[in-house]
C-alpha positions in Angstrom: 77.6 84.3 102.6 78.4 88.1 103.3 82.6 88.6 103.2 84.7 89.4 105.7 85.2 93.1 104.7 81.3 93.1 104.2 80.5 92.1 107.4 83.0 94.8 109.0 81.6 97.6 107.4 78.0 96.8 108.8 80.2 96.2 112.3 81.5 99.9 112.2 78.5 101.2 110.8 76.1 99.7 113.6 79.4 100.5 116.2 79.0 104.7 115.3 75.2 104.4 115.9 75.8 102.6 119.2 78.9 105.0 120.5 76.7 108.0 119.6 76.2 110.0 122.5 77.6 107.3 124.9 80.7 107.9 126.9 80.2 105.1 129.7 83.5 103.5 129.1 81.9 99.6 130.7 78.6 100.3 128.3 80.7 100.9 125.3 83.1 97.9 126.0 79.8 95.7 126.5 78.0 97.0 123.6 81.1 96.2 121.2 81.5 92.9 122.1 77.7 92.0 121.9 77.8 93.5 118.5 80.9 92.0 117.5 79.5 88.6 118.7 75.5 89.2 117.6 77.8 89.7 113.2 80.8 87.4 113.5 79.9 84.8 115.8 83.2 84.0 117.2 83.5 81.2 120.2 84.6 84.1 122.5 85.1 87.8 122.3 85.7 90.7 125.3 88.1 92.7 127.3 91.0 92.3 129.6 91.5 95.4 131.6 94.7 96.8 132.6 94.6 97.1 136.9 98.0 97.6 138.6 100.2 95.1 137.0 97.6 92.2 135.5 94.9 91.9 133.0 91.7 91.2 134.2 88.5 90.4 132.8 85.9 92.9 131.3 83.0 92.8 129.6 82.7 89.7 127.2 80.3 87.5 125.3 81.0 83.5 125.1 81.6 80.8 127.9 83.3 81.7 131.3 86.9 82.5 131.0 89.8 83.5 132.8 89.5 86.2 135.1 93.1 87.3 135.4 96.2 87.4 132.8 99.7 88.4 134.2 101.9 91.3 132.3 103.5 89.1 129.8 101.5 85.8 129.9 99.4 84.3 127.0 98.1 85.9 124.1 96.5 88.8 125.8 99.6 89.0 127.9 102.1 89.1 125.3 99.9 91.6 123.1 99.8 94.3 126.3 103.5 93.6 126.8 104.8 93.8 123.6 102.2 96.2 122.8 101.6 95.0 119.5 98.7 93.1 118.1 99.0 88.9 117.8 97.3 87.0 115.6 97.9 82.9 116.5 97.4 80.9 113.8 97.2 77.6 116.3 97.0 78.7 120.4 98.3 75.4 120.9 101.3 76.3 119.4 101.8 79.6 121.1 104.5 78.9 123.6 102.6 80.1 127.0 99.4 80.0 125.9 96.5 80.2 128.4 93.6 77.3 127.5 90.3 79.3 129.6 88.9 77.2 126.9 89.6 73.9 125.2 87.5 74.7 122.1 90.0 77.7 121.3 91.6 76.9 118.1 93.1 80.4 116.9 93.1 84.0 118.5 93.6 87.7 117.7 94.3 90.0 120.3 94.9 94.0 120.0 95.6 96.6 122.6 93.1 99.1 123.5 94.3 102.5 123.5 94.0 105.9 125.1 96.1 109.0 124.7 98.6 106.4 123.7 97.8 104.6 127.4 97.6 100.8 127.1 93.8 100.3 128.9 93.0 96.7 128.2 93.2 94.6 125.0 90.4 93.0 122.9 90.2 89.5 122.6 88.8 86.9 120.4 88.8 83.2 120.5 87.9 81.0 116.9 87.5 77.2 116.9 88.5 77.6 113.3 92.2 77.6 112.6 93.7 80.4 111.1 90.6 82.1 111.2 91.9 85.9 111.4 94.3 87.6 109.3 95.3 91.6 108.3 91.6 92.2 107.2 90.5 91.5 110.8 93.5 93.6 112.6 93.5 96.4 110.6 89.0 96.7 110.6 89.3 96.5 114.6 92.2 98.9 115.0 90.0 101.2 113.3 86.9 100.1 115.2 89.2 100.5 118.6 90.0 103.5 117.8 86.7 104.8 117.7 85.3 103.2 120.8 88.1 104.7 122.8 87.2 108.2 121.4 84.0 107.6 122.8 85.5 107.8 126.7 
């Protein structure tokens, strides 16, 4: 079995080939959670947009989930408010927490920046507990970064 940092280089490295020439900000969203889902497998991955004052749901790969977050609310919520990336150990332990799905065990979530503008944050759900740690935040704030250059 590949490691984690093994698996995110090929993620970054497939991610520059994809961006390349692309600056369709919906296409690039799509294509990084397909990826992102296609190497790691995760239960759910995607986007929550910033519009007016809530999040709501962008491109994504995984079972339905919840269309809108409010400023504040949940993970995803608390991440664009505090504007901070969360990792959650246990999401039923996260005072607040939103269950869109029952099989969510654990859950990173990082904001998606441009010209220091909050757009959305990036979302993904584990059934595994615990399952993300600094190795995962600190490959995706990287791997944000260059998908928002790419818009």
């Amino acid at each position: 079995m590949e490691s984690k940092e093994t698996l995110y280089k090929r993620f970054n490295q497939q991610l520059e080939a994809l961006l390349q020439g692309e600056e369709d900000m919906i296409a690039n969203l799509a294509n990084f959670s397909a990826l992102y889902y296609e190497i790691f497998s995760p239960h759910w991955v995607g986007f929550y947009l910033v519009k007016k004052n809530e999040l709501v749901l962008g491109p994504f790969q995984g079972p339905v989930a919840c269309t809108r977050i409010a400023f504040g609310k949940g993970v995803c919520g608390v991440a664009w408010k505090e504007n901070m990336p969360q990792i959650v150990d246990n999401v039923h332990e996260f005072e607040g927490h939103i269950a869109c799905s029952a099989q969510s065990n654990s859950e990173i979530v990082l904001p998606l920046y441009k010209n220091q503008d909050v757009l959305g944050v990036f979302d993904i759900d584990s059934t595994k507990f615990a399952h993300f740690d600094g190795v995962d935040n600190a490959y995706l704030e990287k791997a944000l970064t260059l998908l928002a250059e790419s818009f």
